[in-house]
C-alpha positions as CSV (number, residue, x, y, z in Angstrom):
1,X,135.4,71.6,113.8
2,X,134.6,74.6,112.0
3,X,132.7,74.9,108.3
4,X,134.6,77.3,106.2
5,X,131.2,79.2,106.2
6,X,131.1,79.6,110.4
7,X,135.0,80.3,110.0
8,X,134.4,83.1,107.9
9,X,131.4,84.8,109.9
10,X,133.7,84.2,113.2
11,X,136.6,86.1,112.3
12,X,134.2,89.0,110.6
13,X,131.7,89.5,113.3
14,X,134.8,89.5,116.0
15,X,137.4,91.8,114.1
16,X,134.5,94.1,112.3
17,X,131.9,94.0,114.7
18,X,132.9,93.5,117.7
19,X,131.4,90.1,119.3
20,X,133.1,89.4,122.2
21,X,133.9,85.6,122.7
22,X,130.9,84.3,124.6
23,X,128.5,85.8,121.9
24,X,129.9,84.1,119.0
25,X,130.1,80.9,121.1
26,X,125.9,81.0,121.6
27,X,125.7,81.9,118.1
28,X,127.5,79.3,116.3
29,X,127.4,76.2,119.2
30,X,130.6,75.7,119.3
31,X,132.9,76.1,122.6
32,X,135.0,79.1,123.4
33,X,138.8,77.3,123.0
34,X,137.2,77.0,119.1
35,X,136.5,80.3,119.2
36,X,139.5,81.5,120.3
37,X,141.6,79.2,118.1
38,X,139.5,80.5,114.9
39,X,140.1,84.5,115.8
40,X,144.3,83.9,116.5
41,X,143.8,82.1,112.8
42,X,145.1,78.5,113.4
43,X,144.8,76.4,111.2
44,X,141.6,74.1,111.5
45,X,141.6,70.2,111.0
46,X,143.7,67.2,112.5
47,X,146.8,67.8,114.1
48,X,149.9,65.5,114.1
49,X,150.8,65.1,117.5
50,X,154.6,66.0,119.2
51,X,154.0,63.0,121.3
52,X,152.0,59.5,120.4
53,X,151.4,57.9,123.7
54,X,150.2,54.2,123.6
55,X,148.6,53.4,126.6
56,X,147.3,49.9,126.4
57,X,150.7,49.0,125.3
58,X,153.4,51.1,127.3
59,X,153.8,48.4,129.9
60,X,155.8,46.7,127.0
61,X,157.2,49.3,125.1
62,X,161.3,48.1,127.1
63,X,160.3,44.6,126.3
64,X,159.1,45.6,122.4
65,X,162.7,47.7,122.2
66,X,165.2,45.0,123.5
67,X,163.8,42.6,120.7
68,X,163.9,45.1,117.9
69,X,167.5,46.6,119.0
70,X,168.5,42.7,119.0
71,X,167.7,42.0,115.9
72,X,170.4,44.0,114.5
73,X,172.9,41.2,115.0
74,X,170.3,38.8,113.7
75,X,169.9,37.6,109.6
76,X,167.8,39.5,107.9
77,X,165.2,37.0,107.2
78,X,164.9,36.1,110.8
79,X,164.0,39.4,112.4
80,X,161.0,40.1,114.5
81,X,158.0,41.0,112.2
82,X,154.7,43.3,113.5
83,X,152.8,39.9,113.8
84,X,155.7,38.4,115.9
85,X,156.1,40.6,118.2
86,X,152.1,40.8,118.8
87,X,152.1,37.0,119.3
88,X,154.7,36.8,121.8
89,X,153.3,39.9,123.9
90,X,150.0,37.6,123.7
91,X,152.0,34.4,124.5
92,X,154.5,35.5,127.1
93,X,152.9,38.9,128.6
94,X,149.5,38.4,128.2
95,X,148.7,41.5,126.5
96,X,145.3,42.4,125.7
97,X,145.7,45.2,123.0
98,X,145.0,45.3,119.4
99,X,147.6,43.9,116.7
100,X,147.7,47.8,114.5
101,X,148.8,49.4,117.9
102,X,151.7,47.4,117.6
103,X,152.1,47.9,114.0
104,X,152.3,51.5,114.3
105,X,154.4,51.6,117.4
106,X,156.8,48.7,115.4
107,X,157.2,50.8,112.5
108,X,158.6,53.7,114.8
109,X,160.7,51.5,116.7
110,X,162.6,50.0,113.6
111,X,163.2,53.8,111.9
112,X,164.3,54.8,115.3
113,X,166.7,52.0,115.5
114,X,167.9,51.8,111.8
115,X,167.0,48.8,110.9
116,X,164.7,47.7,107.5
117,X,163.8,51.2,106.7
118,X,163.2,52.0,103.0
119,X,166.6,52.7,101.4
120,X,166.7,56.5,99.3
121,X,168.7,56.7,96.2
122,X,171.6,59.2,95.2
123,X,171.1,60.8,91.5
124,X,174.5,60.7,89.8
125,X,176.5,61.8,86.7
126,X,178.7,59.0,86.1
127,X,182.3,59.4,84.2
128,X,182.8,58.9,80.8
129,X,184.6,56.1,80.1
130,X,185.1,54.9,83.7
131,X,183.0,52.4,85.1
132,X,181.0,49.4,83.6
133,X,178.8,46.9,85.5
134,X,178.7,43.0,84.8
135,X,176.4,40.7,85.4
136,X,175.1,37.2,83.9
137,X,171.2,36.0,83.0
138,X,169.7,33.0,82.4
139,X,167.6,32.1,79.1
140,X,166.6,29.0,76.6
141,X,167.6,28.6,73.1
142,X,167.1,26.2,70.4
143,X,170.7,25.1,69.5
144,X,171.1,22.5,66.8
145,X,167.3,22.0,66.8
146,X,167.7,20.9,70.5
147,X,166.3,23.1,73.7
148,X,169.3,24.1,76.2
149,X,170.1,26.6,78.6
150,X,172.3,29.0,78.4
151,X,173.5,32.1,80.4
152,X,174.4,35.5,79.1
153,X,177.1,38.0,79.9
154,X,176.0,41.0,80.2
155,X,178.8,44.1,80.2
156,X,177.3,47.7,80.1
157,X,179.0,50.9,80.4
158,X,177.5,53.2,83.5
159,X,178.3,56.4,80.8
160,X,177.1,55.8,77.5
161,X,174.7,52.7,78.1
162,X,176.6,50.8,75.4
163,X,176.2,47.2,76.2
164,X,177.4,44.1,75.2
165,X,175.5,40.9,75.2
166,X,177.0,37.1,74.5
167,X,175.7,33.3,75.6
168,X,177.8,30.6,77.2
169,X,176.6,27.1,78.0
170,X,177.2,27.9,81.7
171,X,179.2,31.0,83.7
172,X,182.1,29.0,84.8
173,X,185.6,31.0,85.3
174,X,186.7,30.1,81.5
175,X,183.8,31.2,80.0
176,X,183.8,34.3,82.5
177,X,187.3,35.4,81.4
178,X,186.0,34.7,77.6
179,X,183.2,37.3,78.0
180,X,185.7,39.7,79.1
181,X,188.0,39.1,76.1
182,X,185.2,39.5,74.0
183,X,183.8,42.8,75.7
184,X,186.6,44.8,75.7
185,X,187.3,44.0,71.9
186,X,183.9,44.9,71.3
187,X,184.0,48.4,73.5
188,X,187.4,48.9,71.7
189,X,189.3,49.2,75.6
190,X,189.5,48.3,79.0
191,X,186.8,50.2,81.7
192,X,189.3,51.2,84.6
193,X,186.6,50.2,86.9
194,X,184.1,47.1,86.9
195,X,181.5,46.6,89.5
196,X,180.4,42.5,90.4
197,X,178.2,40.8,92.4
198,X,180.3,38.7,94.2
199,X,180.2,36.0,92.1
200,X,182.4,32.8,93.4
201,X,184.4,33.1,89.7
202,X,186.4,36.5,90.8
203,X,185.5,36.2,94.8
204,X,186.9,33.6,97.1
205,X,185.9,34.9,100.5
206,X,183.8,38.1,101.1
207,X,185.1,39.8,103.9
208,X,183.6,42.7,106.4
209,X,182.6,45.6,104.4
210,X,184.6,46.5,101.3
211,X,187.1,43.3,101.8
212,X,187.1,40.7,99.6
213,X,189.7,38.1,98.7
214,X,189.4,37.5,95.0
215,X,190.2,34.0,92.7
216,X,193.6,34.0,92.3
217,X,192.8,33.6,88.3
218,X,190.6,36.7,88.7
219,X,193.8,38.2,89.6
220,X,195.6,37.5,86.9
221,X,193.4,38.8,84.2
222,X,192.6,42.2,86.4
223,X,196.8,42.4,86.4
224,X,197.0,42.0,82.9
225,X,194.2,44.3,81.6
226,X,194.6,46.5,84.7
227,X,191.8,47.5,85.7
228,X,189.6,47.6,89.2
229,X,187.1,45.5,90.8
230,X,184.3,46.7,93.1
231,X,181.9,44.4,94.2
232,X,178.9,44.9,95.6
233,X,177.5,44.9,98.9
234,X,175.9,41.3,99.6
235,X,172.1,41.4,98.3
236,X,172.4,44.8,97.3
237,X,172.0,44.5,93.0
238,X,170.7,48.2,93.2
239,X,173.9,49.2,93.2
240,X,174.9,48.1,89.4
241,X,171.0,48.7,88.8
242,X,172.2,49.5,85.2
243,X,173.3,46.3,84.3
244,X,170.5,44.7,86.4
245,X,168.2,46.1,84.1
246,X,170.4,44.8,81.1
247,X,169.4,41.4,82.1
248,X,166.0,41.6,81.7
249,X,165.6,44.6,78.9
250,X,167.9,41.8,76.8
251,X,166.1,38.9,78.0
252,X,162.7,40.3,76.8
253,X,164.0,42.0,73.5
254,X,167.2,39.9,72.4
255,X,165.4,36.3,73.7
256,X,161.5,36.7,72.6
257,X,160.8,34.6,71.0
258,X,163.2,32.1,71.6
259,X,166.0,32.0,70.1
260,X,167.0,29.4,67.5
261,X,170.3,28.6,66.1
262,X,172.2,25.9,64.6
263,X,175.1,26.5,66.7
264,X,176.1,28.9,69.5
265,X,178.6,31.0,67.5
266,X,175.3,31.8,65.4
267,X,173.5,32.8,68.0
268,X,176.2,35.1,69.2
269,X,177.0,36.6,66.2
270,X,173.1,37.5,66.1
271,X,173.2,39.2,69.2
272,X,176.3,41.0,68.0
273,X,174.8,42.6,65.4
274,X,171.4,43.6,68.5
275,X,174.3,45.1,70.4
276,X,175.6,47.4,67.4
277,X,172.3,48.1,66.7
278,X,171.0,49.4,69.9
279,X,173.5,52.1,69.6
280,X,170.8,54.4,67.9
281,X,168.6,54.1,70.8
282,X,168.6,57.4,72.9
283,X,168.3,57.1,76.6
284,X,165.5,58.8,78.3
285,X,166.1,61.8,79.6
286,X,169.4,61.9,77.9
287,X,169.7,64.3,75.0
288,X,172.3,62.7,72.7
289,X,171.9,58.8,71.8
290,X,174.0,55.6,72.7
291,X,176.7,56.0,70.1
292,X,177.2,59.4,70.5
293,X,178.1,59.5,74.1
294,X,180.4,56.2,73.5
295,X,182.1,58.0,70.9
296,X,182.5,60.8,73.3
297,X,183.9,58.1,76.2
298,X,186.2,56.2,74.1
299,X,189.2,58.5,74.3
300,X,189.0,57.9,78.1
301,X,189.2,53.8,77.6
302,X,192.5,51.6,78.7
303,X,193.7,50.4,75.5
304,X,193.8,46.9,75.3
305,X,196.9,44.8,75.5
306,X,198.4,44.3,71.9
307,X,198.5,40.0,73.0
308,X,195.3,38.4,73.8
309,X,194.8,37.1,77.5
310,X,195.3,33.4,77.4
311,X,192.4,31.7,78.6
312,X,193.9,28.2,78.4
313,X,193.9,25.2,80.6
314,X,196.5,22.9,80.7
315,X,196.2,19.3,82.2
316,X,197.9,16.0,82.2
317,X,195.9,13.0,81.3
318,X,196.3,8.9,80.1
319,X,194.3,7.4,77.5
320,X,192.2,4.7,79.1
321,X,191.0,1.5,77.2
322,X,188.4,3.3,75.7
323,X,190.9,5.6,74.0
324,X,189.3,8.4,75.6
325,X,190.8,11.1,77.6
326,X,188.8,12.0,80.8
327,X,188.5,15.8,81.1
328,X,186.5,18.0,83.6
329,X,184.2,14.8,83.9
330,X,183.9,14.0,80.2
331,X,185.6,11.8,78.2
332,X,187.3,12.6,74.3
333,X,188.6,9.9,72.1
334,X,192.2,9.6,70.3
335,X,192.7,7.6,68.0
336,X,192.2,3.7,69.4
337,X,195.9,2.9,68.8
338,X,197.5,5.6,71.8
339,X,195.6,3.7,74.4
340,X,197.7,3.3,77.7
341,X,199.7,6.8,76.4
342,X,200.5,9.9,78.4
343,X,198.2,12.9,77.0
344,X,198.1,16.7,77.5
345,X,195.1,18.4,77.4
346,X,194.8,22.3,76.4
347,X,191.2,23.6,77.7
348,X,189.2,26.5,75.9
349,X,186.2,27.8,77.1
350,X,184.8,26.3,73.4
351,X,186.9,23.2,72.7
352,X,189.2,21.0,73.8
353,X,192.6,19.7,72.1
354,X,194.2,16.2,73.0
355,X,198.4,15.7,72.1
356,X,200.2,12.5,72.6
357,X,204.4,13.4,72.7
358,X,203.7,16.3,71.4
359,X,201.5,15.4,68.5
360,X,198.3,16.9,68.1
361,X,196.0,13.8,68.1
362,X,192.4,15.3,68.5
363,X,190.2,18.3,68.5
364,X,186.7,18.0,70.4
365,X,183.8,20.4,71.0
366,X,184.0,20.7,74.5
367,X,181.2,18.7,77.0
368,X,179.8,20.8,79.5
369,X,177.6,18.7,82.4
370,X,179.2,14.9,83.6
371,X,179.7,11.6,82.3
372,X,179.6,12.9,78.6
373,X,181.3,11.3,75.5
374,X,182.6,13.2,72.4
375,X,183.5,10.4,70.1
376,X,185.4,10.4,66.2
377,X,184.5,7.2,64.8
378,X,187.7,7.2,62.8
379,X,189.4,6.8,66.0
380,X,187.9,3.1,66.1
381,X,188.1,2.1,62.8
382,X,191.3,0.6,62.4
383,X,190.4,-1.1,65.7
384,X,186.6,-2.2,64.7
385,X,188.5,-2.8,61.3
386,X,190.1,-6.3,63.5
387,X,187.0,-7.1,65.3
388,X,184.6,-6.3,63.1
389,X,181.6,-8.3,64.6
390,X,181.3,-5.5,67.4
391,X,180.3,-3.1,64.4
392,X,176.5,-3.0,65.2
393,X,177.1,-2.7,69.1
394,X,180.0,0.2,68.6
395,X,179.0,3.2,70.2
396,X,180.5,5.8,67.3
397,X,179.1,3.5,65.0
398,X,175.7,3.6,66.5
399,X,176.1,7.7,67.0
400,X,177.2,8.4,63.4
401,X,174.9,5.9,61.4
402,X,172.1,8.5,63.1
403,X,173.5,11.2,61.2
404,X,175.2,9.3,57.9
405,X,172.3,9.4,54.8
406,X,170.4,6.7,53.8
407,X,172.1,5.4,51.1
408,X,175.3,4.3,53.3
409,X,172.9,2.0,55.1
410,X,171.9,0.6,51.6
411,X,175.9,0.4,50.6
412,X,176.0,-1.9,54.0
413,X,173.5,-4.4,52.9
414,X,174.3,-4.8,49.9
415,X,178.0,-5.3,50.6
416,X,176.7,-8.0,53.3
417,X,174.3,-9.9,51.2
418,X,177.3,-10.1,48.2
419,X,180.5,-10.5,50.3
420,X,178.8,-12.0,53.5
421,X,178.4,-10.2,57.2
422,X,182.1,-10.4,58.1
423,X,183.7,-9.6,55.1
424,X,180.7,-7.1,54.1
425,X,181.3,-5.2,57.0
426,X,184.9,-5.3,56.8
427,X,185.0,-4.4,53.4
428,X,182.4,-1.3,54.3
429,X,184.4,0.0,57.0
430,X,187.3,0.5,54.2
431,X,184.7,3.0,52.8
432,X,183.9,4.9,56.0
433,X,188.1,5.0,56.1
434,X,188.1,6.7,52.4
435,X,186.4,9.9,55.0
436,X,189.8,11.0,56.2
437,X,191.2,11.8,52.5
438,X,187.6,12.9,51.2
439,X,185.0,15.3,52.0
440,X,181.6,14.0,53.0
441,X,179.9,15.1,50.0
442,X,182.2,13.7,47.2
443,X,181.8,10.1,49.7
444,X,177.9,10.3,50.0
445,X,177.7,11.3,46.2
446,X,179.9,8.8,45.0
447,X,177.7,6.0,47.5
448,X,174.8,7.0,46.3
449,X,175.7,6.3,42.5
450,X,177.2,3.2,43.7
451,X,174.3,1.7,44.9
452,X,172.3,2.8,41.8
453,X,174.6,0.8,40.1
454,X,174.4,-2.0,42.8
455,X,178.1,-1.7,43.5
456,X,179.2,-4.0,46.2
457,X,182.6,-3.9,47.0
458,X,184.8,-0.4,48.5
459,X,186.9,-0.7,45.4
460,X,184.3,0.2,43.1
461,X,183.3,3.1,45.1
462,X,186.8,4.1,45.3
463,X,187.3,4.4,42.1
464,X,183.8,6.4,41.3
465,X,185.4,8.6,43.6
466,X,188.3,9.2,42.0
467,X,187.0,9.3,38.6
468,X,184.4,11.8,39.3
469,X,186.0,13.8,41.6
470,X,189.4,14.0,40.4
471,X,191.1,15.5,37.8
472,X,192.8,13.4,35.1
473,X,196.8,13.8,35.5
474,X,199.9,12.4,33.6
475,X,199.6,12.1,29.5
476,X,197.1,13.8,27.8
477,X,195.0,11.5,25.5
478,X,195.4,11.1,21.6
479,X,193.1,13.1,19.1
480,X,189.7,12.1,19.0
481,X,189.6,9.8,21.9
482,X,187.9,12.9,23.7
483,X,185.0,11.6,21.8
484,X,185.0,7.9,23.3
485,X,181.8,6.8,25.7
486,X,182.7,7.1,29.3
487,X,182.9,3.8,31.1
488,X,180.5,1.7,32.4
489,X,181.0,1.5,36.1
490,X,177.4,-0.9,36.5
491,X,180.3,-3.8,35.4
492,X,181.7,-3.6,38.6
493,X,178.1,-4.9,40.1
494,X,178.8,-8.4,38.5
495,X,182.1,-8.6,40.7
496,X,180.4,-8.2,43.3
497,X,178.9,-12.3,43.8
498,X,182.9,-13.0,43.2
499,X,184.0,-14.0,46.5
């Protein structure tokens, strides 16, 4: 190959002076087709070739096709690679070539054929107002000073970037339907077009190409908000690659450090306030920020419907001989004296509501996982009231005295030690009973002076609960008895070895 230096003195000493062919040949070394190429000016330098022949391997070259070509009908993740197809030339044809001669010939092959090349990406201007992508993630919280996972909703519009952000103990179809509710209150209207992954909540079957059959609950919110749903192509996440990103930017911004919460309507109401706030943040290459282009696409929102969607379930149920209720795997307790009854059970995506003949009996936090109980001790203590010897093995006994204060333990001795264990007991479950007429703070305060004053039966607390907490009704008192000491409730201690 020519140096730019012979190059130069070529084409000079041929076009200025003359030198035929054969001269410049002797005078630089190099042969005449060089020559010639340098006076006609090609270029110098490697040369793609129109035609790459492979000789060692062009024996196989029908055998390599038919395997590649079949492959199209074949999953994706059980296609011939390079080093497959090397192995079984070596194996079954006894081919003697190198394994990057293959490579490179592969690589061809599979362009020419269509099948894994790189996939390009169209730039678009989406709609104002038009389309928004969905999508869940996955993160750990802190929620009443215990670690769970939780997954997040993720709604984003494909115009403005507005997003909306909010956790759910799982990503069931109630709580899917929820995060919808809740977006399109917060975006102020309804996108006429959502794009999904085909997530089993809204997709039943996915069919060939665009064809899906959809949940037929999926159905029935899309007809009442009125909106369309495109899914994606199977594996193909690029295509919301908005709300892809979502996911993670929120999972490293929204989620670091880990979140921690006493409950999860905290926690939401946290990421709320991210949400509003990430309105200021201007896109890149976008000129006007977040807020200002969803002010400019909010015109072009569905409005909402002026009723809520009604994301309720409704199951019947019996009350088993637990007094419990068995919902979704879970059980909930009524009150001990509806066991054997009919119940209905309404289902939120947060709680869960128990009736008995129409009567609203109980209101639980709903269980998510299996074999879980959500127990009210007051449902048992009429019942434990009878059998009271079962009140250290009682399960809402044993749950609530984890939570109850101290002093309550030190109300229970004492009330044993004066009264005896049966009648202790008895006579301490008629103060957990004074619970359902008074808060917890009145009860614990008035406990706690009772056992100052070594009170020992529920009387006496009732009646520092009264006294303290209540105001004084009926006849006023007569002038100057204003000024009389307050009674001393320490007398009721010496009742309490009366039996």
């Amino acid at each position: 190959m020519l140096r730019m230096d012979q190059y130069e003195l070529v084409r000079t000493a041929h076009r200025v002076y003359g030198r035929n062919i054969s001269e410049l040949s002797r005078m630089t070394g190099h042969s005449r087709n060089t020559i010639k190429k340098a006076i006609r000016g090609e270029p110098w330098g490697y040369k793609e070739r129109e035609h790459q022949p492979f000789p060692v391997l062009e024996p196989y070259l029908e055998t390599i096709d038919a395997w590649i070509e079949g492959d199209k009908d074949q999953p994706k993740k059980q296609r011939h690679t390079a080093r497959r197809v090397y192995h079984r030339l070596i194996e079954e044809h006894d081919y003697s070539g190198c394994e990057s001669t293959v490579r490179r010939y592969i690589r061809l092959a599979k362009v020419r054929f269509g099948i894994g090349t790189s996939k390009a990406f169209i730039p678009c201007d989406p709609k104002a107002g038009y389309e928004a992508e969905v999508d869940w993630g996955t993160t750990n919280a802190i929620i009443g000073g215990k670690e769970v996972r939780l997954k997040f909703f993720c709604m984003r519009s494909k115009y403005s970037g507005k997003h909306f952000v909010r956790c759910y103990p799982c990503e069931r179809q109630q709580a899917f339907f929820d995060a919808h509710i809740q977006g399109f209150e917060f975006f102020g209207g309804v996108f006429p077009v959502l794009i999904y992954d085909n997530l089993k909540t809204a997709v039943l079957k996915v069919l060939k190409g665009r064809g899906r059959t959809e949940q037929e609950e999926f159905r029935k919110l899309r007809a009442y908000y009125s909106f369309e749903a495109r899914f994606c192509n199977p594996d193909s996440g690029h295509e919301k690659g908005g709300v892809e990103g979502l996911v993670g930017f929120a999972r490293r911004n929204y989620m670091v450090p880990v979140p921690e919460a006493d409950s999860l309507a905290e926690l939401n109401e946290r990421l709320l306030k991210r949400c509003l706030a990430y309105g200021s943040h201007t896109i890149s290459g976008r000129e006007r920020s977040v807020t200002e282009l969803y002010e400019q696409e909010k015109a072009h929102l569905l409005p909402s419907p002026e009723a809520v969607f009604s994301n309720v379930q409704t199951y019947d149920g019996r009350v088993d001989k637990y007094a419990t209720v068995i919902v979704d795997k879970n059980r909930y307790s009524v009150p001990s004296r509806y066991a054997g009854f009919k119940a209905t059970v309404l289902l939120y995506v947060d709680q869960v509501q128990l009736f008995v003949c129409g009567k609203k009996l109980a209101v639980h936090q709903r269980l998510y996982g299996n074999n879980k109980w959500s127990l009210n001790p007051d449902h048992y203590l009429d019942l434990i009231y009878q059998r009271p010897m079962a009140f250290n093995s009682a399960r809402p006994i044993l749950q609530w005295q984890l939570m109850w204060p101290e002093s309550m333990n030190l109300l229970l001795s004492s009330f044993r030690d004066a009264q005896g264990e049966t009648k202790g007991t008895k006579d301490f479950i008629s103060v957990l009973m004074l619970y359902r007429d008074h808060s917890p703070g009145k009860i614990e305060a008035a406990v706690d002076l009772a056992v100052e004053n070594n009170i020992r039966t529920s009387d006496g607390v009732h009646h520092i609960l009264v006294y303290k907490n209540e105001k004084a009704t009926g006849i006023a008192p007569l002038p100057g008895w204003s000024s009389l000491p307050l009674p001393d409730v320490s007398v009721y201690g010496q009742l309490g070895g009366v039996v």
